[in-house]
mmCIF file of the N, C-alpha and C atoms, coordinates in Angstrom:
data_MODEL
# 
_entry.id   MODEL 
# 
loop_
_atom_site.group_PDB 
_atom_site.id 
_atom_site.type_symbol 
_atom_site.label_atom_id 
_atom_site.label_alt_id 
_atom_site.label_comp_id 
_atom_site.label_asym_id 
_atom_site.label_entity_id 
_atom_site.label_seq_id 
_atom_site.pdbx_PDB_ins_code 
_atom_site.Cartn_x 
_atom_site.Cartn_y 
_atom_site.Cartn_z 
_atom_site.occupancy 
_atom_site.B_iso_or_equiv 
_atom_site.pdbx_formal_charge 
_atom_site.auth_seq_id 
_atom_site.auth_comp_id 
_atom_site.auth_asym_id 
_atom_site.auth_atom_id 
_atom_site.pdbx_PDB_model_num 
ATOM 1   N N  . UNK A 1 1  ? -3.333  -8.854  76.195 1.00 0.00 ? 1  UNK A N  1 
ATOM 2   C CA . UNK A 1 1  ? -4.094  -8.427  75.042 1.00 0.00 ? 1  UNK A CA 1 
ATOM 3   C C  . UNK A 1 1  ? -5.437  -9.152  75.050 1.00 0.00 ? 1  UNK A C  1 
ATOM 4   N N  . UNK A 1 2  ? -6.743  -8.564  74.460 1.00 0.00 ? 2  UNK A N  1 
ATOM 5   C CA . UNK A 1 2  ? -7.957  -8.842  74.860 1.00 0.00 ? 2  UNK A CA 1 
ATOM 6   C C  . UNK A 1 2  ? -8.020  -8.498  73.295 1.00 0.00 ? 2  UNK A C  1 
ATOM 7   N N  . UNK A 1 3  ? -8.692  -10.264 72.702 1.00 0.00 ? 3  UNK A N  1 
ATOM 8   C CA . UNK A 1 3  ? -9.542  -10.898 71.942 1.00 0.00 ? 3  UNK A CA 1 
ATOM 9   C C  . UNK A 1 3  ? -11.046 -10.264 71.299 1.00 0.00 ? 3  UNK A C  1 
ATOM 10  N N  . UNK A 1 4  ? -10.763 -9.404  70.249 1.00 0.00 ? 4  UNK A N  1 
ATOM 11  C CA . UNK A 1 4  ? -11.829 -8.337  70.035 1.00 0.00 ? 4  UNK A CA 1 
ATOM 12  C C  . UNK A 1 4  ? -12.441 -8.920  68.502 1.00 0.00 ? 4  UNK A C  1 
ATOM 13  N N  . UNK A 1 5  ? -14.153 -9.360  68.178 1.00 0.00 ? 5  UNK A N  1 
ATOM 14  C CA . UNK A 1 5  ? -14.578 -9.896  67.424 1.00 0.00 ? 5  UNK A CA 1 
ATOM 15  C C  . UNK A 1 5  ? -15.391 -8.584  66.443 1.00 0.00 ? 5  UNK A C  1 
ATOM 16  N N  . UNK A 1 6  ? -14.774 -8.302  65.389 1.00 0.00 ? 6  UNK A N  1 
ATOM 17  C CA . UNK A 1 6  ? -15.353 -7.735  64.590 1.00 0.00 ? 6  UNK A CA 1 
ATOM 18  C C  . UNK A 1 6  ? -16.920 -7.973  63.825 1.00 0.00 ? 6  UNK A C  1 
ATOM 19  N N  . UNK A 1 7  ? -17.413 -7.356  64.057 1.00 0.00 ? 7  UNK A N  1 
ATOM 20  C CA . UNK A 1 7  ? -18.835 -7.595  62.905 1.00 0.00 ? 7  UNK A CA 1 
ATOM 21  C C  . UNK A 1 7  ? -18.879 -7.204  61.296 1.00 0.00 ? 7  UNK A C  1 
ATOM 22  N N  . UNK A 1 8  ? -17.668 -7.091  60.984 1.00 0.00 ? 8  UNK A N  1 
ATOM 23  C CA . UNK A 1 8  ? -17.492 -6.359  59.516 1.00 0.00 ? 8  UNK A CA 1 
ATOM 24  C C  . UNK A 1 8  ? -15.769 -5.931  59.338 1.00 0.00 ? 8  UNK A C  1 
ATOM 25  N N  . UNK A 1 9  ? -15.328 -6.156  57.926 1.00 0.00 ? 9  UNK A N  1 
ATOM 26  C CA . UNK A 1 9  ? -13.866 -5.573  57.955 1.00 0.00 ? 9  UNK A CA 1 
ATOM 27  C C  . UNK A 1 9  ? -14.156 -4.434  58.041 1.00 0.00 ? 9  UNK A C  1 
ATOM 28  N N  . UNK A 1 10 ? -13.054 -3.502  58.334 1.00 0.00 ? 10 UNK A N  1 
ATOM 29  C CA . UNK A 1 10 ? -12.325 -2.405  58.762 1.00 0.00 ? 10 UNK A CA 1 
ATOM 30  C C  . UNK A 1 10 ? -10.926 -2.214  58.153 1.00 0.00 ? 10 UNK A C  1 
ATOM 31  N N  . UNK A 1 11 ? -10.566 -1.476  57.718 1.00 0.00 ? 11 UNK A N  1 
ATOM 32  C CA . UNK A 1 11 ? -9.311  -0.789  57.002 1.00 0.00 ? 11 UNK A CA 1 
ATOM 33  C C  . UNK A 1 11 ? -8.083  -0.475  58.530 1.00 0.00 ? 11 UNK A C  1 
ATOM 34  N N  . UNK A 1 12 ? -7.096  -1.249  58.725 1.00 0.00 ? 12 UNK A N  1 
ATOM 35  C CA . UNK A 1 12 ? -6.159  -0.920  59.858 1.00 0.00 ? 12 UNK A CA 1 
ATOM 36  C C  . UNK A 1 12 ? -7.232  -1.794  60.856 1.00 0.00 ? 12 UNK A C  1 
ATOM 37  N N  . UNK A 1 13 ? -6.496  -1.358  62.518 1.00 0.00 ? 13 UNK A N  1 
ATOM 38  C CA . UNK A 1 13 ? -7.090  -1.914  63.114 1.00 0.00 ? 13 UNK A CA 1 
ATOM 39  C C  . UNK A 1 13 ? -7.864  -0.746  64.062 1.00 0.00 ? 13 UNK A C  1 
ATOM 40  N N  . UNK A 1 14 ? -8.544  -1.737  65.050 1.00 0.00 ? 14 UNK A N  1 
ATOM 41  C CA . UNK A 1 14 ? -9.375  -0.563  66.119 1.00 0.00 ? 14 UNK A CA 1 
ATOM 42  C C  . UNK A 1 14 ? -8.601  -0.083  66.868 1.00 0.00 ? 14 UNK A C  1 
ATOM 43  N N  . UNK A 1 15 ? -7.327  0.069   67.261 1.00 0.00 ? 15 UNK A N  1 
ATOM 44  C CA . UNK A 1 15 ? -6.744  0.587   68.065 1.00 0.00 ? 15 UNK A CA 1 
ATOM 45  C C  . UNK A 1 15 ? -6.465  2.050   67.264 1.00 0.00 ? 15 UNK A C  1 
ATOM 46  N N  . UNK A 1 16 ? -6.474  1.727   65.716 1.00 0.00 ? 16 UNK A N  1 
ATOM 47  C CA . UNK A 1 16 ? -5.658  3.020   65.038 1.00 0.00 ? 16 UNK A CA 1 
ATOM 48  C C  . UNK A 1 16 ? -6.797  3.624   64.325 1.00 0.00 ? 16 UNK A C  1 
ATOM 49  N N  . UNK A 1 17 ? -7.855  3.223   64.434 1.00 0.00 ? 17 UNK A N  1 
ATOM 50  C CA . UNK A 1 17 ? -8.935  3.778   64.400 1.00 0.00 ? 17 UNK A CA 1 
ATOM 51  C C  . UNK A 1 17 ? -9.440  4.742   65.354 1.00 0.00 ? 17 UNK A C  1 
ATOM 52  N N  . UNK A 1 18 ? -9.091  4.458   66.924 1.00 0.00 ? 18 UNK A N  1 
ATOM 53  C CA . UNK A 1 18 ? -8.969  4.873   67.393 1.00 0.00 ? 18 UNK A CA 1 
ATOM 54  C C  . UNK A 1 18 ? -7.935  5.938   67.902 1.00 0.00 ? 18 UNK A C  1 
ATOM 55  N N  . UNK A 1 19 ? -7.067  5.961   67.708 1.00 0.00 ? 19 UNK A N  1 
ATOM 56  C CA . UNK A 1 19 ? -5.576  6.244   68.171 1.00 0.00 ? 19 UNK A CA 1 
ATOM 57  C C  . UNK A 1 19 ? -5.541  7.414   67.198 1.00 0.00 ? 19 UNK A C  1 
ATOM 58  N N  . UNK A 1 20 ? -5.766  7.360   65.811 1.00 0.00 ? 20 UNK A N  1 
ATOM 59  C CA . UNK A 1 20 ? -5.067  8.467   65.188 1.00 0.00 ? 20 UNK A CA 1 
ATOM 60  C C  . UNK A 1 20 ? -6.194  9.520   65.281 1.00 0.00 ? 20 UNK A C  1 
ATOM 61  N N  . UNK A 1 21 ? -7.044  9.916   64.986 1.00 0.00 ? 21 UNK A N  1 
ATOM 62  C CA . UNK A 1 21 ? -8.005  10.965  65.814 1.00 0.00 ? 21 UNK A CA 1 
ATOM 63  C C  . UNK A 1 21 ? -7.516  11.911  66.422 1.00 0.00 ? 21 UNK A C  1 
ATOM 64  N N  . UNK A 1 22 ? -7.176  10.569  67.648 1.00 0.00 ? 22 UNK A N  1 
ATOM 65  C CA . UNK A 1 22 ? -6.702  11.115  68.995 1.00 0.00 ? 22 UNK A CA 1 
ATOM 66  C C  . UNK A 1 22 ? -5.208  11.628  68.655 1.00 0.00 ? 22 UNK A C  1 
ATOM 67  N N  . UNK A 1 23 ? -4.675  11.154  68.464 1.00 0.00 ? 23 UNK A N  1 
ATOM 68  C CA . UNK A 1 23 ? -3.179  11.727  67.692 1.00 0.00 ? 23 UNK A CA 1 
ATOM 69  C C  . UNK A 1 23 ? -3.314  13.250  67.293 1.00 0.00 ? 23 UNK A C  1 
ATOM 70  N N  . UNK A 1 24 ? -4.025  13.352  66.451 1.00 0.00 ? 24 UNK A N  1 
ATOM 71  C CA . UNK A 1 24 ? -4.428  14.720  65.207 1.00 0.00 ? 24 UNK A CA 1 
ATOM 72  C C  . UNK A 1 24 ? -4.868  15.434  66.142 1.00 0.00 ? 24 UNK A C  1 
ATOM 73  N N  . UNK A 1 25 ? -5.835  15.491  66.910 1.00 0.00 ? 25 UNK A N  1 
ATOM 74  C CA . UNK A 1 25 ? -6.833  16.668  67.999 1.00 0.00 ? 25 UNK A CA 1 
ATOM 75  C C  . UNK A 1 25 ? -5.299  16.960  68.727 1.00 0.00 ? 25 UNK A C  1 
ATOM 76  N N  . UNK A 1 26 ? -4.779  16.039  69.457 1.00 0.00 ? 26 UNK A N  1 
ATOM 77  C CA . UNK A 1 26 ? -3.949  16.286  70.331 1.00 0.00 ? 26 UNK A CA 1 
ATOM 78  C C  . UNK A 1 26 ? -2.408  17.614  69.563 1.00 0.00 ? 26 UNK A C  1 
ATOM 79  N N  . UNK A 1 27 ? -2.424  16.917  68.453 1.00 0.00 ? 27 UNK A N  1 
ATOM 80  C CA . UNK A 1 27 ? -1.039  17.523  67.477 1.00 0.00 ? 27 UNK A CA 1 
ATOM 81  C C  . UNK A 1 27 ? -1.852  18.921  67.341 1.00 0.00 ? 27 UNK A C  1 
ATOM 82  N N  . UNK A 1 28 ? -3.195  19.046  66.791 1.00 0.00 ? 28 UNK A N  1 
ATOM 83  C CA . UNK A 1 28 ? -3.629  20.673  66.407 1.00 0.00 ? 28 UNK A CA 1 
ATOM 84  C C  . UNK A 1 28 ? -3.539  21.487  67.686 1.00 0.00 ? 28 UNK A C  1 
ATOM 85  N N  . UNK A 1 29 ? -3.886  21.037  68.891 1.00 0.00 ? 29 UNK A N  1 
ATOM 86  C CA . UNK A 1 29 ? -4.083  21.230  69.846 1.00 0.00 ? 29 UNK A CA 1 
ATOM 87  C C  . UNK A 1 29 ? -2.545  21.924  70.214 1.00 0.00 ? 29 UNK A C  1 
ATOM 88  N N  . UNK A 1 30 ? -1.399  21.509  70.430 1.00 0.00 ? 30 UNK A N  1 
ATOM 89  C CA . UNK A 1 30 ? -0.270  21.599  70.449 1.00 0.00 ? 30 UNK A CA 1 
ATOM 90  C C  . UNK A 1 30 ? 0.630   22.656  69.457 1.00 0.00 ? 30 UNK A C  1 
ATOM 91  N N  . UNK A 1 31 ? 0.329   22.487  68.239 1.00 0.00 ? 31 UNK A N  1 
ATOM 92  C CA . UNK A 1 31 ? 0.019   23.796  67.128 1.00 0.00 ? 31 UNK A CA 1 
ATOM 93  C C  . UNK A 1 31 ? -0.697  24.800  66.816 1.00 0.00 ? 31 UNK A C  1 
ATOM 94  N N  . UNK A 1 32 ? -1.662  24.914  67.587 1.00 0.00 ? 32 UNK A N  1 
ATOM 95  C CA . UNK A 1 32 ? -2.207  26.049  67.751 1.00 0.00 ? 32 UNK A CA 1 
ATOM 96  C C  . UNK A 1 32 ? -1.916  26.408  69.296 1.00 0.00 ? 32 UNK A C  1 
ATOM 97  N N  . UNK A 1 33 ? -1.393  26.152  69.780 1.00 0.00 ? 33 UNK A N  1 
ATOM 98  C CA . UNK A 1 33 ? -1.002  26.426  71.363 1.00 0.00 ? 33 UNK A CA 1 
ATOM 99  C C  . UNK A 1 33 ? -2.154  26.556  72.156 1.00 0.00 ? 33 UNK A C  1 
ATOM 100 N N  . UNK A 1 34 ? -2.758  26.018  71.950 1.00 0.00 ? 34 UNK A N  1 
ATOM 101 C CA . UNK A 1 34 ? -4.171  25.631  72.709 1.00 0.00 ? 34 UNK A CA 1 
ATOM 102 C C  . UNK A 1 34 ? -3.734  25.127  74.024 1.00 0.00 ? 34 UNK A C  1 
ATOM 103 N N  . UNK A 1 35 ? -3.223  24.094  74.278 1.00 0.00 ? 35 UNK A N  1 
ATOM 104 C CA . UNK A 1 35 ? -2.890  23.757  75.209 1.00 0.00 ? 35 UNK A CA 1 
ATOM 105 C C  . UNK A 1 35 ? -0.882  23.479  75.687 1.00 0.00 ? 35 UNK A C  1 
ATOM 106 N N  . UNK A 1 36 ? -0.363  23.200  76.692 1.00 0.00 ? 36 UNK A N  1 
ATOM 107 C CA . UNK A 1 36 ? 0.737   22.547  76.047 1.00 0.00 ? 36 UNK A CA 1 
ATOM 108 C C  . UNK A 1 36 ? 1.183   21.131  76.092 1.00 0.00 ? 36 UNK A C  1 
ATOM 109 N N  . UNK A 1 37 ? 2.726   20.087  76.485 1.00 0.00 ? 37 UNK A N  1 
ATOM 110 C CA . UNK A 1 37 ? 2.436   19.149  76.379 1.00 0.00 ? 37 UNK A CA 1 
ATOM 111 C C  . UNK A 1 37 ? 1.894   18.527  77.821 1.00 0.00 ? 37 UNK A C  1 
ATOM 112 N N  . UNK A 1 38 ? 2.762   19.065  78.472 1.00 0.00 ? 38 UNK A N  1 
ATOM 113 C CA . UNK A 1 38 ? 2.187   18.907  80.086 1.00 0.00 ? 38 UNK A CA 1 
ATOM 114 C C  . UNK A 1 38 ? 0.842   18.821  80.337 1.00 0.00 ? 38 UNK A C  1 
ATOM 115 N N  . UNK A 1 39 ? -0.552  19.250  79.760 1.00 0.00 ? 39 UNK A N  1 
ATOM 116 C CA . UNK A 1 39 ? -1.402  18.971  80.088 1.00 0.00 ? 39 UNK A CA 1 
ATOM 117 C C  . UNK A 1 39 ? -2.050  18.148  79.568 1.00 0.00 ? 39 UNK A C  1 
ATOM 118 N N  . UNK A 1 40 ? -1.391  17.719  77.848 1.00 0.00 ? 40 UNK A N  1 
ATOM 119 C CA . UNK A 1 40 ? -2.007  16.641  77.164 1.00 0.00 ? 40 UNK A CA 1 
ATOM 120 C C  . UNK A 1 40 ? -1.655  15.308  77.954 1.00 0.00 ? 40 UNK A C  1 
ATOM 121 N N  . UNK A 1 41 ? -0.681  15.399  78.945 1.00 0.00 ? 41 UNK A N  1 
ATOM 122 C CA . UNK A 1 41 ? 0.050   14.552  79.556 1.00 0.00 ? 41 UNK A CA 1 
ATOM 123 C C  . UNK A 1 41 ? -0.615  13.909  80.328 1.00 0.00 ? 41 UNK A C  1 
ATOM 124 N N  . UNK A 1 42 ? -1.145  15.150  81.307 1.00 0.00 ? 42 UNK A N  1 
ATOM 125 C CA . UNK A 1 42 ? -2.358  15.524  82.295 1.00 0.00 ? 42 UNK A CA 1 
ATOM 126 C C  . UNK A 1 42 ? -3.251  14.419  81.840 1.00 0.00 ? 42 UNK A C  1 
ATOM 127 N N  . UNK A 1 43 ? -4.434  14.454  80.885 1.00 0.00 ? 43 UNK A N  1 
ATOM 128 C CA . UNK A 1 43 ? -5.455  13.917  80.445 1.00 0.00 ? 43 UNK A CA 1 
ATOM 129 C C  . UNK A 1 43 ? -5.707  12.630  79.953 1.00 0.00 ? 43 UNK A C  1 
ATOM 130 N N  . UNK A 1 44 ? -4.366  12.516  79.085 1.00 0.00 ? 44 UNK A N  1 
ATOM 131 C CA . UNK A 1 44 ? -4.058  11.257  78.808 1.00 0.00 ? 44 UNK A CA 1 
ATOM 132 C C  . UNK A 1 44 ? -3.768  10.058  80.144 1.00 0.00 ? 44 UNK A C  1 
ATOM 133 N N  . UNK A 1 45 ? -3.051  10.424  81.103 1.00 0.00 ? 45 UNK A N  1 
ATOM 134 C CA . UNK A 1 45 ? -2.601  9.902   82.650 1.00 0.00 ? 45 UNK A CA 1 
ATOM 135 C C  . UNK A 1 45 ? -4.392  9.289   83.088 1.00 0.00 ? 45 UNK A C  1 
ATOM 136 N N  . UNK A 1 46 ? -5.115  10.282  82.836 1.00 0.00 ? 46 UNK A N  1 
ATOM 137 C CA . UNK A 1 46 ? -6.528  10.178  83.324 1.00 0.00 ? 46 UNK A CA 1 
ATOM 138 C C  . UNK A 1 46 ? -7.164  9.595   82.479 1.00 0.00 ? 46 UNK A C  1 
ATOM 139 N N  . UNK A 1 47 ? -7.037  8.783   81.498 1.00 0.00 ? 47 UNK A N  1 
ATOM 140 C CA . UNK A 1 47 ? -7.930  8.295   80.724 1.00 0.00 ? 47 UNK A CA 1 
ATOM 141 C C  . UNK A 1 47 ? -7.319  6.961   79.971 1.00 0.00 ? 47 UNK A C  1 
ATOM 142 N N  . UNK A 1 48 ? -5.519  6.390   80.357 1.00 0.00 ? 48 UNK A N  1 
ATOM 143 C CA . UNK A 1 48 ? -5.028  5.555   80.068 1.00 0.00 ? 48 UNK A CA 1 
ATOM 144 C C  . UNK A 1 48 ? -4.016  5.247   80.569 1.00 0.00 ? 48 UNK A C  1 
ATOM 145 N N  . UNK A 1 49 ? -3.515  4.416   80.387 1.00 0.00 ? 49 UNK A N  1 
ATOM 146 C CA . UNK A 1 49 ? -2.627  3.250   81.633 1.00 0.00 ? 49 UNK A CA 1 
ATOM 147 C C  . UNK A 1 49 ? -1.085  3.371   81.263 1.00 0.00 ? 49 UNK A C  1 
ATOM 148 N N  . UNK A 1 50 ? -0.781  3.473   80.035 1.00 0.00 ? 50 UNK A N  1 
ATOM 149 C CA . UNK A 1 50 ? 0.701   3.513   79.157 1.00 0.00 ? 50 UNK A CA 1 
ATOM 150 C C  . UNK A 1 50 ? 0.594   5.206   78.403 1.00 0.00 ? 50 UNK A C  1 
ATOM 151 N N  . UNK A 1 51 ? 0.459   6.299   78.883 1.00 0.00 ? 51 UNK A N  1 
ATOM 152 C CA . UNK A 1 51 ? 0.886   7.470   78.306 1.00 0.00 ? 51 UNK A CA 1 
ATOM 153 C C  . UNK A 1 51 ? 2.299   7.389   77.333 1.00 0.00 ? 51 UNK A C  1 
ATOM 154 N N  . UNK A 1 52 ? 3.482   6.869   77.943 1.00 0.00 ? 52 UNK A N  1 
ATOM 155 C CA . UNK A 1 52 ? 4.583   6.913   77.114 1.00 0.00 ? 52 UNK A CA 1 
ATOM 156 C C  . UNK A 1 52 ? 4.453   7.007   75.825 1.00 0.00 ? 52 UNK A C  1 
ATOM 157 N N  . UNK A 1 53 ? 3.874   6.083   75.131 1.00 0.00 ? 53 UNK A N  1 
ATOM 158 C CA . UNK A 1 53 ? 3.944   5.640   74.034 1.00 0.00 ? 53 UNK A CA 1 
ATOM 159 C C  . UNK A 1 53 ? 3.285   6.535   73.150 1.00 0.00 ? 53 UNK A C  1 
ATOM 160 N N  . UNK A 1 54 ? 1.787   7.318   73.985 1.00 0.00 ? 54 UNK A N  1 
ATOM 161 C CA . UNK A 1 54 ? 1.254   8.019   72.940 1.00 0.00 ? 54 UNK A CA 1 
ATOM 162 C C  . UNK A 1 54 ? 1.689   9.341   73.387 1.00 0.00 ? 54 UNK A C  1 
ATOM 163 N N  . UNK A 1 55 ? 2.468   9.959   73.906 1.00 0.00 ? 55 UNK A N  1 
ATOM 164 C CA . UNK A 1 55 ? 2.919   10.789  74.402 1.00 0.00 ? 55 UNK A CA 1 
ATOM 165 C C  . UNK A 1 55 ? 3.975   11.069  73.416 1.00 0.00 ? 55 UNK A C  1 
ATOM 166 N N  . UNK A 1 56 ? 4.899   9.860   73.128 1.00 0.00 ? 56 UNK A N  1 
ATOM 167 C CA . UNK A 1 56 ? 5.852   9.883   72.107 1.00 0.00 ? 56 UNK A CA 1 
ATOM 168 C C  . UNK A 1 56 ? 5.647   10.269  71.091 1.00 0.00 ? 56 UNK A C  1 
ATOM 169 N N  . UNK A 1 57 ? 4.386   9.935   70.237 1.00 0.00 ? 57 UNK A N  1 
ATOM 170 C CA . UNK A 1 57 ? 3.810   9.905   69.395 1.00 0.00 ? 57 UNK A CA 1 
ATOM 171 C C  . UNK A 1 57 ? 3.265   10.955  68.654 1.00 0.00 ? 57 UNK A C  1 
ATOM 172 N N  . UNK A 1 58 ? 2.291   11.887  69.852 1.00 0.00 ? 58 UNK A N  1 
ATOM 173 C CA . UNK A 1 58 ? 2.044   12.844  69.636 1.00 0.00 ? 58 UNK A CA 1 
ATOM 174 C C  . UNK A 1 58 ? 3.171   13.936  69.707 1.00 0.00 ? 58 UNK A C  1 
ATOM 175 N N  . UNK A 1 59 ? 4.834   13.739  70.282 1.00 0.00 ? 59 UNK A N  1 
ATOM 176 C CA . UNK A 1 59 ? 5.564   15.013  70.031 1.00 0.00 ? 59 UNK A CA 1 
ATOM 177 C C  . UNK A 1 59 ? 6.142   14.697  68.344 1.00 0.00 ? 59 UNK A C  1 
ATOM 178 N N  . UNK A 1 60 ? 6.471   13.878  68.284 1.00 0.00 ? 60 UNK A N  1 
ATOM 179 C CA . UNK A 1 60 ? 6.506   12.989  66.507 1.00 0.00 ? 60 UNK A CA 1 
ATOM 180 C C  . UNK A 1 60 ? 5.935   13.688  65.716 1.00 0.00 ? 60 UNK A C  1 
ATOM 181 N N  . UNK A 1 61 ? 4.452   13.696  66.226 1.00 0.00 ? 61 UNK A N  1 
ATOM 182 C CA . UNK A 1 61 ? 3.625   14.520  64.974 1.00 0.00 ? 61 UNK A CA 1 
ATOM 183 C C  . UNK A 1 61 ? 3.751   15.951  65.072 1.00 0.00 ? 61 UNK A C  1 
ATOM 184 N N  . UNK A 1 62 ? 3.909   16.335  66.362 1.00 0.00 ? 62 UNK A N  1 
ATOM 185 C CA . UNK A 1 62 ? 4.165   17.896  66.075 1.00 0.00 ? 62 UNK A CA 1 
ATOM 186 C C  . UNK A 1 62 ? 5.379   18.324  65.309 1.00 0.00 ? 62 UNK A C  1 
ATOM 187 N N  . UNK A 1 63 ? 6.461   17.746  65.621 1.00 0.00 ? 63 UNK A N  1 
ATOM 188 C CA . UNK A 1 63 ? 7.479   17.873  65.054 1.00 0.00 ? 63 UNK A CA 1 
ATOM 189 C C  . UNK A 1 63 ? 7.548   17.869  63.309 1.00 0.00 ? 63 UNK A C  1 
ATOM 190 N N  . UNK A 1 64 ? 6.848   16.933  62.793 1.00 0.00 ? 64 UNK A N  1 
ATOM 191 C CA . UNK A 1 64 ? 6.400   16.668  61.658 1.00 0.00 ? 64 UNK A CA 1 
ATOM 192 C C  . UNK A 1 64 ? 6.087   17.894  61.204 1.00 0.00 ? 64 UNK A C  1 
ATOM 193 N N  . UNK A 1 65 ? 4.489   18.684  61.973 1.00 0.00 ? 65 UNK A N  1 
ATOM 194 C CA . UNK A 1 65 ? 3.771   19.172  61.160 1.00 0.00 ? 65 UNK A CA 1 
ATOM 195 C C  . UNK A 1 65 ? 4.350   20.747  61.346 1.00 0.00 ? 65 UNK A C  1 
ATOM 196 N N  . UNK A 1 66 ? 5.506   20.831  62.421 1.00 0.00 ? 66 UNK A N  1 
ATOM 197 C CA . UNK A 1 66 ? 6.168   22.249  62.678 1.00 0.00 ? 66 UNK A CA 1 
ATOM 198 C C  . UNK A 1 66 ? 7.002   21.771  61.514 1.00 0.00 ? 66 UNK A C  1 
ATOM 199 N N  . UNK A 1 67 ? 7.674   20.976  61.052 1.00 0.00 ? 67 UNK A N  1 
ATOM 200 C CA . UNK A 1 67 ? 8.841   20.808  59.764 1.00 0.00 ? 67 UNK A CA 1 
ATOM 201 C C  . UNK A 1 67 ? 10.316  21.496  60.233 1.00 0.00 ? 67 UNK A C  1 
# 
């Protein structure tokens, strides 16, 4: 883990600042059948080191927002 110095509070942290965004695009994305999960899989592989976790995450929310 890498030691990150804020210039101002923030509500949550930067990871979930980051992270949920990415969560939501990915979940509409998935609900509107835009894409499916296999390729969010795809992109994510290409742009981060631990997919599992947000991979998990994002079927969570679909599941959620299918009810």
């Amino acid at each position: 883990m890498v030691a990150l110095s804020l210039h101002k509070e923030q509500p949550g942290s930067i990871l979930n600042s980051l992270l949920v965004p990415l969560l939501s695009a990915a979940t509409d994305l998935l609900v509107h059948e835009v894409v499916d999960m296999e390729t969010i899989v795809a992109y994510l592989k290409g742009h981060f080191i631990d997919t599992g976790t947000l991979t998990a995450l994002i079927a969570d929310r679909q599941r959620l927002q299918k009810g």
